[in-house]
C-alpha positions as CSV (number, residue, x, y, z in Angstrom):
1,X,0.0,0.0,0.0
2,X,1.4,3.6,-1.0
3,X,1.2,6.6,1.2
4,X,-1.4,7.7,-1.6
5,X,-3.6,5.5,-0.9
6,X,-6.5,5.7,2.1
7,X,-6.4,3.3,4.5
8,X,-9.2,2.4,6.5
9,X,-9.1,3.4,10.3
10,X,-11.4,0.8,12.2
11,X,-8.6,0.1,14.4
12,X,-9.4,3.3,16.4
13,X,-13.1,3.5,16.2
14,X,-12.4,6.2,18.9
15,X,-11.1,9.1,15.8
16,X,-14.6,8.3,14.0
17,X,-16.5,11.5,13.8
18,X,-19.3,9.9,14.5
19,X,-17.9,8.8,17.4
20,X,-17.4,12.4,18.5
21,X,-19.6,14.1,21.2
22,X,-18.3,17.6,20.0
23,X,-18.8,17.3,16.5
24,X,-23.1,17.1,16.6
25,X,-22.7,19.9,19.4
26,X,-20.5,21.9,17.3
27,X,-22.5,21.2,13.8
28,X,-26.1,21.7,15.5
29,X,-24.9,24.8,16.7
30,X,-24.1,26.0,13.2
31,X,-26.7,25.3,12.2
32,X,-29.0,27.1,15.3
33,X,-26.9,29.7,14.8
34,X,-27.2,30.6,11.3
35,X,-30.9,30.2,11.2
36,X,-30.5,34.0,13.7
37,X,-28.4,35.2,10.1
38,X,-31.8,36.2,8.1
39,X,-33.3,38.2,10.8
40,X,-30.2,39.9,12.6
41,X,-28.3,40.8,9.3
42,X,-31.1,43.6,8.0
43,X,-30.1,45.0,11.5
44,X,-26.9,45.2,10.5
45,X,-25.7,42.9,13.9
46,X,-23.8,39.3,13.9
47,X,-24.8,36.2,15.9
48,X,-22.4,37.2,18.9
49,X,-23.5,41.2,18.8
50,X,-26.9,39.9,19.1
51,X,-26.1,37.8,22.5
52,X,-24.0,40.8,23.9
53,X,-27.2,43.1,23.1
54,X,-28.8,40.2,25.5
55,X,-27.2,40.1,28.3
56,X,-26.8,43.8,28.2
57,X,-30.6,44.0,28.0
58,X,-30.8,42.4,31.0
59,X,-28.3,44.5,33.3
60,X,-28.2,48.2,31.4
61,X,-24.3,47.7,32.2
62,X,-21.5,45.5,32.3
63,X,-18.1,45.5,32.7
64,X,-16.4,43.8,29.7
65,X,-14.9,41.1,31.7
66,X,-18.5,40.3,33.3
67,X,-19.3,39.4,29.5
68,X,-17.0,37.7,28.9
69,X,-17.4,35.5,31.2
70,X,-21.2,35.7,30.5
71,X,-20.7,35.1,27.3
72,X,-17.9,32.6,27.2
73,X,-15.9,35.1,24.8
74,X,-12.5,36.1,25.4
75,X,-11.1,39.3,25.8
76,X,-9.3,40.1,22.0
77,X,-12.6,38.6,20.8
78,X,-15.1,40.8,22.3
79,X,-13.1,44.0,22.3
80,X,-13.7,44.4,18.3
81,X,-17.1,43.2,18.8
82,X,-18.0,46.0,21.1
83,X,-16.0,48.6,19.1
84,X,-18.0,48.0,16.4
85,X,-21.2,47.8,18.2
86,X,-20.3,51.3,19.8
87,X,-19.9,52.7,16.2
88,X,-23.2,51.7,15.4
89,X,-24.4,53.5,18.6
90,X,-25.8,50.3,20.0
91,X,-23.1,50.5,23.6
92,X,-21.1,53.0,25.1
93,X,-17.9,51.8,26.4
94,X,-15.9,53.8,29.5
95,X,-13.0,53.4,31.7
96,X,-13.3,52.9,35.4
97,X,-12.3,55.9,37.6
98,X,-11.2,53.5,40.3
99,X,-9.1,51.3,37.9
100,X,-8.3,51.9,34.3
101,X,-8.4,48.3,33.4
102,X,-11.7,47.8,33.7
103,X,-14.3,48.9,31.3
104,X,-17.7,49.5,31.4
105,X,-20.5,48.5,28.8
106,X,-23.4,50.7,29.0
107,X,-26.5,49.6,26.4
108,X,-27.6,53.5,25.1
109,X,-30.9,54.8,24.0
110,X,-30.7,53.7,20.3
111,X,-29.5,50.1,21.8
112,X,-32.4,49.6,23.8
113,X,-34.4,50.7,20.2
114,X,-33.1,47.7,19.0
115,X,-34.6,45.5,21.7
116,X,-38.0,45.8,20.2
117,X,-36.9,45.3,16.6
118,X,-35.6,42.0,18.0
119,X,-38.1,40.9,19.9
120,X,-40.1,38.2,18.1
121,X,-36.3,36.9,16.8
122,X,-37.0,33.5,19.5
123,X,-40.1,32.5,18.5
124,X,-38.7,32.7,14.5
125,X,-35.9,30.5,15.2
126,X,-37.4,28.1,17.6
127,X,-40.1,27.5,14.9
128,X,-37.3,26.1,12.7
129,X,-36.1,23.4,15.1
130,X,-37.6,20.3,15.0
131,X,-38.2,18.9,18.7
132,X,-40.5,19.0,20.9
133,X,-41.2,21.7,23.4
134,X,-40.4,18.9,26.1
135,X,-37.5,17.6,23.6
136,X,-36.0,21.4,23.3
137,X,-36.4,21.6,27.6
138,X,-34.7,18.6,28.0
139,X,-31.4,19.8,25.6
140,X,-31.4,23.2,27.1
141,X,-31.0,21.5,30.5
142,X,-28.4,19.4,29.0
143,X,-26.3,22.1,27.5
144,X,-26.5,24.2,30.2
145,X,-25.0,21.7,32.6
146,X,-22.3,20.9,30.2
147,X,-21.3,24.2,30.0
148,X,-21.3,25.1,33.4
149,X,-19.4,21.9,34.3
150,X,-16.6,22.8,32.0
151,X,-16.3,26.5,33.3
């Protein structure tokens, strides 16, 4: 046999992708996620602007390392996020008097505009996944556990 040539794998059944817990967690959330991508681009916002503008919605403020955490983002991921969501006059970002590290998310009046524009956004995208309301419960639990098991 040449190094061209595939070989079959069945030795390790363990490298199978569909052996692979991540790879259905990572696909359906591909897919969830781009289901958001008709309603959120007209607003001119991404998947992950849209889940900042939620947890902002929630609090009025936050400190960028309270969404990251939040959020499960990292710092030199979020920063351009939130850069770009201030351009759009969405956030206002400012420095701590007490300590210059730390900066402050504040969801402004044209922000919290959006939050009605978005409001019927869940009920469109739950409609185009196929489980149950008991089946959907049930994986919400699940995921939720995961993640905060792995924190």
């Amino acid at each position: 046999m040449t190094d061209m040539e595939q070989r079959p794998q069945d030795d390790l059944p363990q490298l199978h992708l569909d052996s692979q817990l991540c790879f259905p967690l990572y696909a359906a959330a591909r897919k969830v996620v781009n289901h958001y991508t008709p309603y959120l681009k007209p607003l001119g916002i991404t998947y992950t602007q849209y889940i900042v503008l939620l947890a902002l919605w929630e609090s009025g403020s936050a400190t960028v390392g309270d969404l990251c955490r939040r959020l499960y983002l990292d710092n030199g991921t979020i920063t351009p996020l939130l850069k770009k969501m201030e351009e759009c006059g969405y956030i206002a970002r400012s420095r701590s008097k007490q300590d210059e590290r730390v900066v402050t998310v504040t969801i402004t009046e044209q922000g919290w505009d959006l939050r009605q524009r978005v409001k019927d956004i869940p009920f469109q995208v739950s409609g185009c996944i196929p489980l149950t309301h008991d089946e959907a419960f049930e994986l919400f639990k699940l995921l939720h556990k995961l993640v905060q098991s792995m924190v």
